[in-house]
C-alpha positions as CSV (number, residue, x, y, z in Angstrom):
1,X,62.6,-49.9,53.8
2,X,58.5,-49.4,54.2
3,X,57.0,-47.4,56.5
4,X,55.3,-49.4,59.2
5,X,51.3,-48.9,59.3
6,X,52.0,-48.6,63.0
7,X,53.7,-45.5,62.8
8,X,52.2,-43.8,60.0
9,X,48.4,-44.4,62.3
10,X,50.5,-43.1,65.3
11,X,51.5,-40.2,63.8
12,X,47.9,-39.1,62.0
13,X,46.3,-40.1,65.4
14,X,49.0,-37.6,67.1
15,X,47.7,-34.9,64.1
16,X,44.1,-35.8,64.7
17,X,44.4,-35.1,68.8
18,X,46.7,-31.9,68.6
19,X,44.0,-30.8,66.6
20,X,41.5,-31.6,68.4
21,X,43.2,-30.3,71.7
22,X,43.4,-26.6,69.8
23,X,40.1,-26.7,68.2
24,X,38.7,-27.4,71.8
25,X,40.7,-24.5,73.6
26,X,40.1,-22.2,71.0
27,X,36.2,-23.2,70.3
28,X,35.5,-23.0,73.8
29,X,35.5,-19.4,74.7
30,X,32.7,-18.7,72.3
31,X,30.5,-22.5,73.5
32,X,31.0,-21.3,77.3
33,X,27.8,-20.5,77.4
34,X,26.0,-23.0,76.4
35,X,28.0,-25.8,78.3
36,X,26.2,-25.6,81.6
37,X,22.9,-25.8,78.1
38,X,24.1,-29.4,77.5
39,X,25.3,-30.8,81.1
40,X,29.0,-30.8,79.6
41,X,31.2,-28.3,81.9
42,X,34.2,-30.9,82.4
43,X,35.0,-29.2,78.5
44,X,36.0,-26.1,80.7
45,X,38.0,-27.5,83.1
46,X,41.7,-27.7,83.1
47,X,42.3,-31.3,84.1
48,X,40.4,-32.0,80.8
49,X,42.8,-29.7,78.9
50,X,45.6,-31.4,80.6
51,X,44.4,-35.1,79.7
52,X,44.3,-34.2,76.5
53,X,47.2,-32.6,76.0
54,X,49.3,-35.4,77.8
55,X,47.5,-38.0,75.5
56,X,48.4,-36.4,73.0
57,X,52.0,-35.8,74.0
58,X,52.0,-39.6,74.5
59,X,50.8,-40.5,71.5
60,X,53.8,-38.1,69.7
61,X,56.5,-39.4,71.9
62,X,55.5,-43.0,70.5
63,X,55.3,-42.3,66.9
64,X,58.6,-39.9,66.9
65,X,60.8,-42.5,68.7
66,X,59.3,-45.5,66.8
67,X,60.3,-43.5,63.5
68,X,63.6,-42.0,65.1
69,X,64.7,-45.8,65.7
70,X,63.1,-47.3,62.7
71,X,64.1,-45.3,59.7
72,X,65.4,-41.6,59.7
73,X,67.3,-41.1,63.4
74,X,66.6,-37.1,63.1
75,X,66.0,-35.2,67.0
76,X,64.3,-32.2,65.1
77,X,60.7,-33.7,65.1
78,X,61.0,-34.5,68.7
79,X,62.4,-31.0,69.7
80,X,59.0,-29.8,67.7
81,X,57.0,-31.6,70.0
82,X,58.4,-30.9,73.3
83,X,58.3,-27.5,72.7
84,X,54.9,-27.5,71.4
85,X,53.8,-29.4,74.4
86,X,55.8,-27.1,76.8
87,X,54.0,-24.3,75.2
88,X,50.7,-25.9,75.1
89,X,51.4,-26.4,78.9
90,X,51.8,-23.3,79.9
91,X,49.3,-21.6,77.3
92,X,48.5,-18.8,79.8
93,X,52.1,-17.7,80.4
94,X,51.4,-14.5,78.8
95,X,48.3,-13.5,80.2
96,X,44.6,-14.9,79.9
97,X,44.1,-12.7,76.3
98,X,47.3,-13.9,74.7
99,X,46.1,-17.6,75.4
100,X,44.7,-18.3,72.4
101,X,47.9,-17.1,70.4
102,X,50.4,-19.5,72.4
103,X,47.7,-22.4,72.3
104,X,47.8,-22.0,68.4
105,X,51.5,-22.4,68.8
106,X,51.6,-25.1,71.0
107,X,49.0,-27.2,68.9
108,X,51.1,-25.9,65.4
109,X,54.0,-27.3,66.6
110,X,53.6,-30.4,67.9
111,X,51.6,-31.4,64.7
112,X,54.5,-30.1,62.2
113,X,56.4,-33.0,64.5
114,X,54.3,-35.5,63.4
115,X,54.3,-34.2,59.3
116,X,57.6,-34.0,60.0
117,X,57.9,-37.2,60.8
118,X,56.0,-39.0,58.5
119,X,58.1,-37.4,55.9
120,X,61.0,-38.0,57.1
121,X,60.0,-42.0,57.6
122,X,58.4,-42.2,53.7
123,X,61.8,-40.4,52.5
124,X,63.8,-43.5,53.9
125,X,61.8,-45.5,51.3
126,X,64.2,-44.3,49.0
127,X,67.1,-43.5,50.8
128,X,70.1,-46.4,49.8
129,X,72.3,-45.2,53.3
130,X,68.9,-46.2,55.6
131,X,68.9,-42.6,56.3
132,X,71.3,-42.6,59.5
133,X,73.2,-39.4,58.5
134,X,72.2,-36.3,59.9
């Protein structure tokens, strides 16, 4: 069974945005200042954090289900990037100077879903059961 081009660009475009998402929160402490600089201080607010974030929680629930259903029917990947995303969420649950820690989480996770998940869909190229066992 091949991997769909579909999924494999669903899941690199979910990499690409959870990286971007923790590049931004974690850059943006030290470009602060020079936002208002370069008429860009939307970068700094949290609905912008949020869009992102839900974008790229879309994007993952796509990819994960389409290769859940597809090829390799294995939760794991998906339990990866709610709890990535429910940390990402709530990134300043432990106080404004641990943000950066639980953002690095959040982002970590929910991009191990999508490797994880990309393996798991070029594995089924040579698994002979269609790899439904768990």
């Amino acid at each position: 069974m091949q991997v769909s081009s579909e999924n494999s660009f669903l899941d690199k475009l979910g990499i690409f945005a959870s990286s971007l998402c923790g590049l931004h929160c974690l850059l943006l402490p030290i470009l602060l200042p020079a936002i208002p600089f370069i008429g860009a201080s939307f970068f700094a607010q949290d609905w912008f954090e949020r869009t992102i974030l839900s974008l790229s929680m879309i994007i993952g629930f796509w990819a994960l289900c389409s290769g859940f259903y597809r090829y390799h029917r294995q939760l794991y990947p998906l339990y990866s990037l709610v709890l990535g995303g429910l940390i990402y969420w709530n990134k300043d649950m432990f106080g404004h100077d641990y943000e950066p820690f639980t953002v690095v989480t959040g982002a970590l996770l929910i991009i191990a879903a999508h490797i994880i998940n990309l393996k798991l869909c070029k594995s089924c190229q040579t698994c002979e059961s269609g790899c439904t066992s768990s």
